[in-house]
C-alpha positions as CSV (number, residue, x, y, z in Angstrom):
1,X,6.7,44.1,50.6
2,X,4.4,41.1,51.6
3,X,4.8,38.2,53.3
4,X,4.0,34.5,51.9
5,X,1.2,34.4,54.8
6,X,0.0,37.7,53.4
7,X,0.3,37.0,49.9
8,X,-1.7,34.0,50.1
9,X,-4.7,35.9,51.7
10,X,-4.6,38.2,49.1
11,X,-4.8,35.5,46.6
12,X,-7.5,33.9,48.7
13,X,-9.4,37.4,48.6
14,X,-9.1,37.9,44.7
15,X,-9.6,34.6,43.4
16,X,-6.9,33.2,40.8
17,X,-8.0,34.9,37.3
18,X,-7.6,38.3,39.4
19,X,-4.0,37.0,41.3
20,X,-2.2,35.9,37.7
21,X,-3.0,39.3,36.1
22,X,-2.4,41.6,39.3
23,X,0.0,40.1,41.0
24,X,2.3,37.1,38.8
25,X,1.8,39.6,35.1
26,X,0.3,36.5,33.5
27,X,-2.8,37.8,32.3
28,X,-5.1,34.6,31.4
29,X,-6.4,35.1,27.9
30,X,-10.2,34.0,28.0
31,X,-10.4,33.3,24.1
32,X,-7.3,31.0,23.9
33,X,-7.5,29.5,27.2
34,X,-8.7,26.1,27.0
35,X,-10.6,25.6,30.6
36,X,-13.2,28.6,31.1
37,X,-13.7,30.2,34.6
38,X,-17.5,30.0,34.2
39,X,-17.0,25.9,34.1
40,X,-15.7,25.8,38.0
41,X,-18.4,24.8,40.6
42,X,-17.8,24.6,43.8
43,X,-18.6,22.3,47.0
44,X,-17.6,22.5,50.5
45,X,-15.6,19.7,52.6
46,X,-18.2,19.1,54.9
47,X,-21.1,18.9,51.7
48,X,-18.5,16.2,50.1
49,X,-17.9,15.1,53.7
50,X,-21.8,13.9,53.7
51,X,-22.1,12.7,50.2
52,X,-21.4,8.8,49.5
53,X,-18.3,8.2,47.5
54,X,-15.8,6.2,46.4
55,X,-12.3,8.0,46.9
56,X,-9.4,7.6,44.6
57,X,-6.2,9.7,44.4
58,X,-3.5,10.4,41.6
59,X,-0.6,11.8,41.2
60,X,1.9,13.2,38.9
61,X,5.4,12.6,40.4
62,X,8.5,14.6,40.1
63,X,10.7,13.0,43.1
64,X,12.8,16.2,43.6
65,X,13.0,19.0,46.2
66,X,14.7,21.8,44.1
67,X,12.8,24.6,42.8
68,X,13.6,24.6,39.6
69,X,12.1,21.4,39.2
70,X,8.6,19.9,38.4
71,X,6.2,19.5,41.1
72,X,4.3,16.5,42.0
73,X,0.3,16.7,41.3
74,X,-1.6,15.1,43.7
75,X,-5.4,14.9,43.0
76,X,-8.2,13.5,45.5
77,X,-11.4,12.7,44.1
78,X,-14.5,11.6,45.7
79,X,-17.0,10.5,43.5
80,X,-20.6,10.5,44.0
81,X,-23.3,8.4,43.2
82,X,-24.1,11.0,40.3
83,X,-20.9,10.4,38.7
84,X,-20.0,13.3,39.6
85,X,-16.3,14.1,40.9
86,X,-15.1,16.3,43.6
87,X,-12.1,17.0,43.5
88,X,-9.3,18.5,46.0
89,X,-6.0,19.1,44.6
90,X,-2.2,20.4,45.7
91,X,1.7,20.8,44.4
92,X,4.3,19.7,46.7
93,X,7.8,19.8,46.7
94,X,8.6,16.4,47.6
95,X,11.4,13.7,47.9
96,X,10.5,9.7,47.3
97,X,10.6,9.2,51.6
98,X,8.3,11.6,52.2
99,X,6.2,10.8,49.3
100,X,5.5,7.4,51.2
101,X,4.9,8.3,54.1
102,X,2.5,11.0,52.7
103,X,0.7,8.2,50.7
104,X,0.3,6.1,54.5
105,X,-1.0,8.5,56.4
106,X,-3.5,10.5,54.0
107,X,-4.7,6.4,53.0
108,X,-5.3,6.0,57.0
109,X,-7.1,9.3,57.2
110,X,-9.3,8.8,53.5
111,X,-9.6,5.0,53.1
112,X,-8.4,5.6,48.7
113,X,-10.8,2.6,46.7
114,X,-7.2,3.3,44.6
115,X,-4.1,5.1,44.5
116,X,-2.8,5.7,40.8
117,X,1.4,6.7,39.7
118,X,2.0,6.8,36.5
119,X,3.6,3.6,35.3
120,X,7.3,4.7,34.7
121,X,7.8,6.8,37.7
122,X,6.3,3.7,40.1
123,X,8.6,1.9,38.6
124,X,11.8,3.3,38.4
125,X,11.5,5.7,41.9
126,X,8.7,4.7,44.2
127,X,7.9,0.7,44.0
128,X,11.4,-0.2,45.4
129,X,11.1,1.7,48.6
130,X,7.0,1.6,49.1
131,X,7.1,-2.3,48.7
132,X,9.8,-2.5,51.5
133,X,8.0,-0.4,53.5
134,X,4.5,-1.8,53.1
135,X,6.5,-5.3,54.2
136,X,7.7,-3.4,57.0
137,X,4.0,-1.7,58.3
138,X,2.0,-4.7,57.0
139,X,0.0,-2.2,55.1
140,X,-0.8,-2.8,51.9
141,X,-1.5,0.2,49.6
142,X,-4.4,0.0,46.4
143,X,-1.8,1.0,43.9
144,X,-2.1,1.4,40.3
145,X,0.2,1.9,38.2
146,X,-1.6,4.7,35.1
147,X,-0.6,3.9,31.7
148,X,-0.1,7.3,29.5
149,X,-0.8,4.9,26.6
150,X,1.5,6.5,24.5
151,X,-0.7,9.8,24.3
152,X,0.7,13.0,24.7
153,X,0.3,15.1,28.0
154,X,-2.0,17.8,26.5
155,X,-4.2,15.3,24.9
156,X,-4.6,13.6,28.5
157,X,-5.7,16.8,30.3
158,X,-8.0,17.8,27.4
159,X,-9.2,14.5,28.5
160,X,-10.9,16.1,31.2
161,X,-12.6,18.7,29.5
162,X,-16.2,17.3,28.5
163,X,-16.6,16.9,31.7
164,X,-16.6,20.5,33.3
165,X,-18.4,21.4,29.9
166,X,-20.9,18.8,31.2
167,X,-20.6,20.5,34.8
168,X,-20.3,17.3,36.2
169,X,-17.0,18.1,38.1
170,X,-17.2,20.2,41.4
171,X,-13.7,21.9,42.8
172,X,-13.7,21.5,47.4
173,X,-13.9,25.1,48.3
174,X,-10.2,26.0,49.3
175,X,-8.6,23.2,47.9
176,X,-8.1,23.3,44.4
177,X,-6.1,26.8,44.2
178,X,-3.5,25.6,42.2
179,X,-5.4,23.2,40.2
180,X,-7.1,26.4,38.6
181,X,-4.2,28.5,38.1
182,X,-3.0,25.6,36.0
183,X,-6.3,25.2,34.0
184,X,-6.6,28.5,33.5
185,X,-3.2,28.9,32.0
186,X,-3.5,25.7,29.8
187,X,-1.9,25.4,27.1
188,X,0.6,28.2,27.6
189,X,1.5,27.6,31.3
190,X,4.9,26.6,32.6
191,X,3.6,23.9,35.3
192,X,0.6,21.4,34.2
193,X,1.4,18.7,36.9
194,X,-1.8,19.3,38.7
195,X,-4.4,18.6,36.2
196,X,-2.2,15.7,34.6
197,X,-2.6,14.2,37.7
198,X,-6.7,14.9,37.1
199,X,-6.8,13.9,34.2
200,X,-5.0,10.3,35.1
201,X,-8.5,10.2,37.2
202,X,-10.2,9.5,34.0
203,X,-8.5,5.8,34.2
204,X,-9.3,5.1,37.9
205,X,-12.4,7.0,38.9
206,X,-16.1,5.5,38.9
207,X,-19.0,6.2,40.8
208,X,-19.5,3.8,44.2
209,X,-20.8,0.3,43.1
210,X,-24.3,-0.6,42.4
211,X,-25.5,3.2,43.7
212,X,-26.5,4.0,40.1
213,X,-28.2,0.4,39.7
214,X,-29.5,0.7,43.2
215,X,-31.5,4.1,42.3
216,X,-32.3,2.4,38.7
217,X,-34.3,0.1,40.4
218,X,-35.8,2.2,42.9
219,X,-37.4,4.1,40.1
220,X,-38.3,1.0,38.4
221,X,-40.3,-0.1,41.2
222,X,-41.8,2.9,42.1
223,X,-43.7,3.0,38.6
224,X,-44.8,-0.4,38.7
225,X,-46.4,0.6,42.1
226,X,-48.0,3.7,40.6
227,X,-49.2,1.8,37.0
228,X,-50.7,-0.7,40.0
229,X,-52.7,1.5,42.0
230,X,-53.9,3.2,38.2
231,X,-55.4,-0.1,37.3
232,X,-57.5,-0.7,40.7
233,X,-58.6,2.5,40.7
């Protein structure tokens, strides 16, 4: 009856707590559901745009283009000097070229302080083909490779969860759809790829350096020059 351009809008319109019980029959259950709605805050591009921050990108990779396949996570987040994240987040259907050339041009465009893959998946899939190619543009990615550390995926992403409890994470308005649908359903959802890749943040991410020491010190001095001008009054 709909269109996918006409779908979207409507999930747009609704928001994605309304969209998995109206229109995907996955009604999120508030009690059991780990992530609560009332957690998400929310900050426009152009307000992160003009904030400083260190930027650092993750991602959970399933090299494969057929649907019935996992997705690959990919998690931007620019971090503030309040330590607080902002994070922008997609799935994408994706093979191991265009994963590369993905990773060149949005490190061009956003300048990553580091780019995380999970250990395994660098290994076996990506490294080969992205060191021959960084050879080849004399570009040299920030890669790190994320350990799971032997810790179960659910554990990881719960992770993550002091954090919004904390409300120290802000979503980019229009860029974290899928991000919440997956929170929202966690633990009973059938795709977690997107907040894996969030929570692999919690390895990588930290606020830009010497901001937090910087404003330390500026508070510092300012009382020393207000205890001063107490004592010659």
């Amino acid at each position: 009856r709909y269109s996918l351009e006409q779908l979207l809008k409507i999930k747009a319109a609704v928001g994605t707590r309304e969209w998995l019980c109206l229109y995907q029959q996955t009604p999120v259950d508030d009690i059991n559901s780990e992530f609560k709605k009332g957690w998400f805050k929310y900050r426009t591009r152009a307000e992160v745009e003009h904030l400083q921050t260190d930027r650092y990108l993750t991602i959970d990779t399933a090299i494969s283009e057929h649907d019935e396949d996992d997705y690959t996570g990919w998690v931007e987040n620019y971090v503030d000097n309040r330590n607080n994240w902002n994070i922008a987040a997609r799935r994408l259907r994706i093979n191991t070229g265009q994963l590369i050339n993905l990773l060149f041009a949005e490190h061009e465009a956003k300048r990553f302080a580091r780019i995380g893959i999970e250990k395994t998946i660098l290994l076996q899939a990506i490294k080969p083909f992205l060191d021959e190619e960084q050879r080849k543009r004399n570009v040299f990615l920030p890669i790190v490779e994320l350990l799971h550390g032997g810790r179960a995926k659910h554990t990881r992403i719960r992770g993550v969860i002091p954090r919004y409890e904390q409300g120290s994470v802000y979503h980019i308005q229009g860029e974290t759809a899928e991000l919440e649908e997956e929170q929202l359903k966690f633990p009973a959802g059938k795709h977690d790829d997107v907040i894996d890749a969030e929570a692999y943040q919690l390895q990588l991410a930290a606020p830009p350096t010497g901001d937090l020491d910087k404003e330390m010190s500026f508070k510092i001095l300012q009382n020393q020059k207000s205890k001063t001008s107490f004592r010659t009054m």
